[in-house]
N, C-alpha and C positions, 0 to 999 in steps of 0.2 A: 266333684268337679262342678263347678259353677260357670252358667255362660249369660250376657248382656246382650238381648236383643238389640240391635240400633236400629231397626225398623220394622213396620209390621208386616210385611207382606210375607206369606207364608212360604214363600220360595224366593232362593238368592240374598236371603235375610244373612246381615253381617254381623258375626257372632266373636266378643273375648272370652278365652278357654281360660281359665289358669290350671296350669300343669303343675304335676306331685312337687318336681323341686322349687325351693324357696327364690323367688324374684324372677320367675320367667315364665313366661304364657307365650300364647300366639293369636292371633289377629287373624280367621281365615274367612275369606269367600268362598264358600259352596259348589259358585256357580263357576267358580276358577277350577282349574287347573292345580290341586297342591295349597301349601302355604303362600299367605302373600307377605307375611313378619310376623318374624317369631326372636324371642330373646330367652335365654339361656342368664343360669346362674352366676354365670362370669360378667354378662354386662354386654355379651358380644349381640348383634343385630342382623339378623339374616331375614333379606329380601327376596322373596319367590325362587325359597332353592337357591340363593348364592347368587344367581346377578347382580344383587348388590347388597355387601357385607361389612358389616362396621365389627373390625376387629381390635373389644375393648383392651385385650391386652399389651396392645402393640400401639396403640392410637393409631389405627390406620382405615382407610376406608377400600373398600376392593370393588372393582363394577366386572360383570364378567364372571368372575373368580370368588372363591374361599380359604383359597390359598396362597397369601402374606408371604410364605419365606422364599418360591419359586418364583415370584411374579414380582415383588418388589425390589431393589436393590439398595444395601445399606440400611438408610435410616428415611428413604421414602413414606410420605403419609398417604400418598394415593399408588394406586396399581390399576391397570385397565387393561384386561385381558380380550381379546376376540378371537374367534375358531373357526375354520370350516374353509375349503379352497376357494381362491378368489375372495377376501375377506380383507377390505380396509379397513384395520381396526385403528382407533387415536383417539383425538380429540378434537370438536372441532369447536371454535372460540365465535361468536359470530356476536355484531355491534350494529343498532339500526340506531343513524345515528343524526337522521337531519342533514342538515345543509351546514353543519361545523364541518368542516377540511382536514383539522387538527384532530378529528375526535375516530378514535378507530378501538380495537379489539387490543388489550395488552394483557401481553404473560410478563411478569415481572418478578425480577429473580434480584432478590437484598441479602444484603448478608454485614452483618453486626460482628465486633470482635466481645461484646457482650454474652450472657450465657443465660440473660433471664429476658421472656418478652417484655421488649420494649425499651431493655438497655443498648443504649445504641452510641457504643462504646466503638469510634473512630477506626477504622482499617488503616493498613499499613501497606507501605509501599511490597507488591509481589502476594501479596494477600487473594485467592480465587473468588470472585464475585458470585460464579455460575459457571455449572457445567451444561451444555448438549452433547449429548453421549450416543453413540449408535454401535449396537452391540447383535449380533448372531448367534447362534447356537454353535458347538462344536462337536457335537454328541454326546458331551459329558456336562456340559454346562453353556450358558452366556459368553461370549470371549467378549472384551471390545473392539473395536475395525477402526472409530475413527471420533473425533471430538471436537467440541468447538468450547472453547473456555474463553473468558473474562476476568480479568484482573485488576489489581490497582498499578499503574503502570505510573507509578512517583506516590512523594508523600499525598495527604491529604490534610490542608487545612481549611478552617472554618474561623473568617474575620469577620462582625457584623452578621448579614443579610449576604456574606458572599463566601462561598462554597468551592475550594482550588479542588476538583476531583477529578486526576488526572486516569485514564484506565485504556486499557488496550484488549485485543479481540486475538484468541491464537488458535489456528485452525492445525487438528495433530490427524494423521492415519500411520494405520499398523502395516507394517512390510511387510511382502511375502517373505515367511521364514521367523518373524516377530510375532510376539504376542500379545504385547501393548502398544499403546501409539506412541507416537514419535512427533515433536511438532515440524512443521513441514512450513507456515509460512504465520506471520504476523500483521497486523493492523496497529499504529506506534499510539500512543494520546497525541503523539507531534503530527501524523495524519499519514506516514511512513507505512510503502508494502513491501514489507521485507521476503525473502521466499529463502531460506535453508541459511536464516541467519536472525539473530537480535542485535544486531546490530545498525545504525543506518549513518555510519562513515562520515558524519558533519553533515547531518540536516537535509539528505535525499529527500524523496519522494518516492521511489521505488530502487529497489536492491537486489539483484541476484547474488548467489555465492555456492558454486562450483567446484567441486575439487579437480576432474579429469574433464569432463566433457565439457561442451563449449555451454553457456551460461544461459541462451537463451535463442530461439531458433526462430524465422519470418518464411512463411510456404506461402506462396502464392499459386493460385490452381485455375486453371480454365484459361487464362491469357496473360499476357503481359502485360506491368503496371506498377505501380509503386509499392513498394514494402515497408517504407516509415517516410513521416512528413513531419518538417521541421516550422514550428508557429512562433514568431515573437508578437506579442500582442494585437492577436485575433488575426496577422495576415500572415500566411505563409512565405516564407525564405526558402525552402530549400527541401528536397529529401532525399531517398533512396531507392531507386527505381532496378526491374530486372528485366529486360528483353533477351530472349533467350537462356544464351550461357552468359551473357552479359550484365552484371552489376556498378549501374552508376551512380556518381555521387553527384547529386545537381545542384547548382547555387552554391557551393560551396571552396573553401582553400584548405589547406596544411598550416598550419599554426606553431609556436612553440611558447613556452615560457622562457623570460631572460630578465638581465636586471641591468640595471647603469653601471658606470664605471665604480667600483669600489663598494657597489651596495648601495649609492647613494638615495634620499628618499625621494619620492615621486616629483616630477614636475608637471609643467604645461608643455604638451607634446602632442600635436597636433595628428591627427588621425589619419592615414597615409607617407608619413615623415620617411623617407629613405634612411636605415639601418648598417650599419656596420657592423662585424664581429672584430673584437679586441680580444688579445691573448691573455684571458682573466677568467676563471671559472664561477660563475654561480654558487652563490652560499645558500642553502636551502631550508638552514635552520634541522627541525624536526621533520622538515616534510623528507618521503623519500621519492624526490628528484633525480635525475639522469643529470651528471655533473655537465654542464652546457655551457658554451662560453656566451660569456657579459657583454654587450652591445653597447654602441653609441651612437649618437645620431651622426649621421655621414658627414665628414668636413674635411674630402679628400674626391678632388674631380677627378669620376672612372675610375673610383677605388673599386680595386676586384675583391675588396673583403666583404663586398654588401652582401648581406643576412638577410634582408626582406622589407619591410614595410611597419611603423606602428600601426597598430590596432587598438588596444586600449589597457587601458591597468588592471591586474585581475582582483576585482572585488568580493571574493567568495567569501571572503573570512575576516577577521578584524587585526590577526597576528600578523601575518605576513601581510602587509601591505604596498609595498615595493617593487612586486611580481609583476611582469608585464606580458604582454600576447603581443609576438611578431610573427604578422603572416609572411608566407614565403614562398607557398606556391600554389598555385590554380587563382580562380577569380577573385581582382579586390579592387580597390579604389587604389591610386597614386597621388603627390601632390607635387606639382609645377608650380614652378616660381612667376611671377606676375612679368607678363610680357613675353613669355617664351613660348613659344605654338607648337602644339604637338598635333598628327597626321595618322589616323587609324593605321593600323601597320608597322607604326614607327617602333624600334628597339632603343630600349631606354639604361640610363645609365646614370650614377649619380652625377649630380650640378655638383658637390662638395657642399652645401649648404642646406642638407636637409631634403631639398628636391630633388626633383629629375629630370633630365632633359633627353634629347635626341642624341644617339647615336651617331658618327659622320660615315657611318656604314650599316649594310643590314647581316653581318655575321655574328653569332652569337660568341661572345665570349665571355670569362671570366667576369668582364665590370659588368656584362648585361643583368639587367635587373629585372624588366620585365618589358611586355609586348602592347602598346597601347590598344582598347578593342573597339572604344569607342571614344570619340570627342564630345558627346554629352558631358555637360560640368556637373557634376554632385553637387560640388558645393564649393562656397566661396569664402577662403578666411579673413579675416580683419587688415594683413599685411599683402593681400592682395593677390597671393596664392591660391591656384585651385584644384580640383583632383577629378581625374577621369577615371574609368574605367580599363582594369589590363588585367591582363594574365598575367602572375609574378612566376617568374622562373629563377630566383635567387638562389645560387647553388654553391 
């Protein structure tokens, strides 16, 4: 046996052994504890006893451990083992990094349809980008509990200098009663949170999907107060509030979809126009609609067929275009014909001409349309018409 001084001092000197079998020695301190490396004739690398071991047959490196097939899983190259109660074991990633904003600590997880480094042979749409896996013991083994995976969520192409990679995020946990996970909820490339579905119904933004119980629950605790608020750009309209046993709906009406006579396609139809129902049902195409009868604009003085009020065309989609929103009941605007004066209180009725006028009595009946609540004018149309505020009761 042969050893190399690396220094002279005659105590705590650091000495290489080479040992009987061919291509392996060891590296020890004295003044340690044990070996500090030592390598074996396979090529493998052990560090002070196994806290950290380069296991040449497997290509794997282990911190902690020496043992590869219980501490790894699959075809992992690292393993990081820790022991003892009250023991955070992991990893921890840390970046000192200046006054860059952008510049922080990344784990980054690639994945090639390629099969040699550095072929980086294009993924395909539903392709696994990366797993996070969170896994227990069962007494017999690891089981997994729950996952968070990345995918190519669409094709991927590459034009020039630009790069269509479209990908999605899918959070899965395992049931009581199950032994693998289950995906539980989604993150779309379209920017879609889907929760017990892949689907997102024409371009949501979030999605429940329930089979028995109700889809999605609002607890309010300590006092009374609002449960959802309704925003159209940055100001609030309206929400959902709860005092007591009581749930109300504030700023808000009843609505439907309807179409013109015969289907006809959209017009200029002014925003509060007094409505009629005609004996004509709605074609709905592919949508599935509640067969509803077809409206027109009123051209019958104290017609008892009025239906409610325009509101606007439903612009959701590009196919049906012809759909409309008639409000009908609770709070909306009205539109009076120019010259006619209406009196907070007043019950309204149609003019026959789109508008609405006064009542010559205050009992509700069939042609009543709705309740004027205020004499503030909204707004003023070109023909000289304007719309107040009412309560629509169109029944």
């Amino acid at each position: 046996m042969s050893k190399i001084r690396l220094n002279g001092s005659s105590s705590g000197y650091t000495e290489l052994t080479a040992a009987a079998a061919a291509g392996s020695g060891t590296l020890t301190l004295p003044t340690a504890s044990g070996t500090v490396l030592a390598t074996d004739s396979s090529g493998n690398v052990n560090i002070d006893s196994g806290t950290f071991y380069v296991d040449a047959a497997n290509n794997k490196v282990l911190v902690g451990t020496n043992t590869a097939s219980t501490n790894t899983r699959l075809d992992q190259k690292v393993g990081i083992v820790s022991t003892g109660t009250s023991n955070f074991g992991g990893l921890s990633v840390t970046s000192y990094c200046g006054t860059d904003a952008g510049a922080a600590s990344v784990i980054d997880f690639q994945r090639s349809r390629g099969t040699a480094d550095g072929s980086l042979t294009e993924v395909a749409n539903g392709d696994v980008l990366g797993y996070l896996v969170f896994r227990g013991a069962d007494g017999a083994a690891f089981s997994d509990a729950a996952m968070i995976t990345s995918a190519a969520d669409g094709d991927w192409t590459t034009s020039g200098d630009t790069t269509d990679s479209p990908g999605r995020l899918v959070f899965s946990t395992t049931a009581d009663g199950a032994s693998s996970p289950t995906e539980r909820a989604r993150i779309t490339s379209g920017g879609a949170f889907l929760v017990n579905t892949t689907s997102d119904f024409g371009g949501y933004r979030f999605g429940v999907v329930q089979a028995s119980a109700a889809c999605e629950f609002l607890n309010r605790t300590g006092n009374d107060g609002g449960l959802l608020d309704f925003y159209q750009d940055g100001t609030q309209e309206g929400g959902i509030s709860v005092s007591g046993t009581t749930v109300s709906y504030n700023g808000a009406h009843l609505s439907r979809y309807s179409q013109l006579p015969g289907g006809a396609e959209r017009t200029e139809i002014l925003r509060g126009t007094v409505l009629s129902n005609i004996d004509e049902m709605c074609a709905w195409g592919e949508e599935d609609n509640e067969q509803l009868n077809r409206m027109k604009v009123s051209d019958v003085e104290g017609d008892p067929n009025v239906s409610g009020v325009f509101q606007s065309w439903d612009d959701d989609d590009d196919t049906y275009t012809d759909d409309f929103y008639c409000a009908m009941t609770g709070d909306f605007i009205i539109r009076i014909a120019e010259g006619v004066t209406v009196q907070r209180g007043d019950l309204l009725m149609s003019a026959g001409d789109g508008t609405a006028k006064p009542q010559d009595d205050d009992i509700i009946r069939s042609k009543t349309i709705a309740k004027v609540t205020s004499t503030h004018v909204t707004c003023t149309y070109d023909d000289g018409s304007y719309c107040v505020p009412c309560v629509l009761m169109a029944c």
